[in-house]
C-alpha positions as CSV (number, residue, x, y, z in Angstrom):
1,X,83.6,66.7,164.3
2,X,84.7,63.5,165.5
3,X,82.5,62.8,168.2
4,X,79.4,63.3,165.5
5,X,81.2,61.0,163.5
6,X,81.3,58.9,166.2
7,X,77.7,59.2,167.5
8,X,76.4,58.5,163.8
9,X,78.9,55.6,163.9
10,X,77.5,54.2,167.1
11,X,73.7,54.6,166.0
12,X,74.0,52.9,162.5
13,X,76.5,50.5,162.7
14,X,75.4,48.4,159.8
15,X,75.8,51.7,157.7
16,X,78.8,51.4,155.5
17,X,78.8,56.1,154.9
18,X,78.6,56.7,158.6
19,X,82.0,53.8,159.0
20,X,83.7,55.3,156.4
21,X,83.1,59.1,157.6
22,X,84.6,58.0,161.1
23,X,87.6,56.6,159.6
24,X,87.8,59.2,157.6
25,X,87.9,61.5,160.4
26,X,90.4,59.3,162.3
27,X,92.9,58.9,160.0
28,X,93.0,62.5,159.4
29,X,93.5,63.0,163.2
30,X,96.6,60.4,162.5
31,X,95.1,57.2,164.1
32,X,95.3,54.8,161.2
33,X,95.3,51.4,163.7
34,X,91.6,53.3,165.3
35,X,90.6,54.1,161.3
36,X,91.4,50.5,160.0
37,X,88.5,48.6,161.9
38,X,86.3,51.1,160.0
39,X,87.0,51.0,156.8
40,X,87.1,47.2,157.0
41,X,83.6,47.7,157.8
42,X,82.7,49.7,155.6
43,X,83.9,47.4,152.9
44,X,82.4,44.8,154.4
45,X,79.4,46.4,154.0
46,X,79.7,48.0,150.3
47,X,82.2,45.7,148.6
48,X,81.0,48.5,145.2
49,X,82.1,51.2,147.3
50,X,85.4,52.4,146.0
51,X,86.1,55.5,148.2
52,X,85.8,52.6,151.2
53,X,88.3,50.5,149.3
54,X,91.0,53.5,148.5
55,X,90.6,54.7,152.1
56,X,91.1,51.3,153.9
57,X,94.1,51.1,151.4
58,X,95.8,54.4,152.8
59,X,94.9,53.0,155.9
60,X,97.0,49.7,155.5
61,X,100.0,51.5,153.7
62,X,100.5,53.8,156.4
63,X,100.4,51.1,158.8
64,X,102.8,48.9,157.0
65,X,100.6,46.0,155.6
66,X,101.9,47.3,151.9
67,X,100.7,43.9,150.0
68,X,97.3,44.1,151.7
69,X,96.8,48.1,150.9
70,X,97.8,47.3,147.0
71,X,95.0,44.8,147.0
72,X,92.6,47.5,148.0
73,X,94.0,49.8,145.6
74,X,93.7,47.6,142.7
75,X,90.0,47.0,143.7
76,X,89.5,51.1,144.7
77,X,90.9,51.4,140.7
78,X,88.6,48.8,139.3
79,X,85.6,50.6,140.9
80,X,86.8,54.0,140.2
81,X,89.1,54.3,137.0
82,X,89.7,57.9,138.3
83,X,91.9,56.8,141.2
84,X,94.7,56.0,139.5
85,X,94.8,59.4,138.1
């Protein structure tokens, strides 16, 4: 799946679904530093978009930047009261 991920990536950059998907896909595969650039896109380009905000958070925790992923989490629960469930 990842190189679809990364084709739709690659042809709609500007598209905050297709940069979040990709990260998605890489921080399953355990590549959180190759994920991060993603997601920060992807919140870059839908600051609304709590999913992008939550996963970017993940992302940062699991590479050690713990005060920068709670920011993201606060905002991901501010979106997305469900979250914090």
């Amino acid at each position: 799946a990842l190189p679809h991920f990364e084709r739709a990536a690659a042809l709609l950059p500007d598209n905050p679904e297709a940069r979040l998907q990709l990260g998605t896909a890489l921080l399953t595969l355990s590549r959180p530093a190759d994920a991060l650039p993603h997601f920060e896109a992807a919140v870059a380009l839908d600051p609304e978009s709590a999913q992008a905000h939550y996963r970017l958070a993940l992302t940062l925790r699991s590479l050690g930047r713990i005060a920068e992923a709670n920011t993201h989490y606060r905002e991901a629960i501010a979106l997305d009261p469900s979250l914090g469930r």
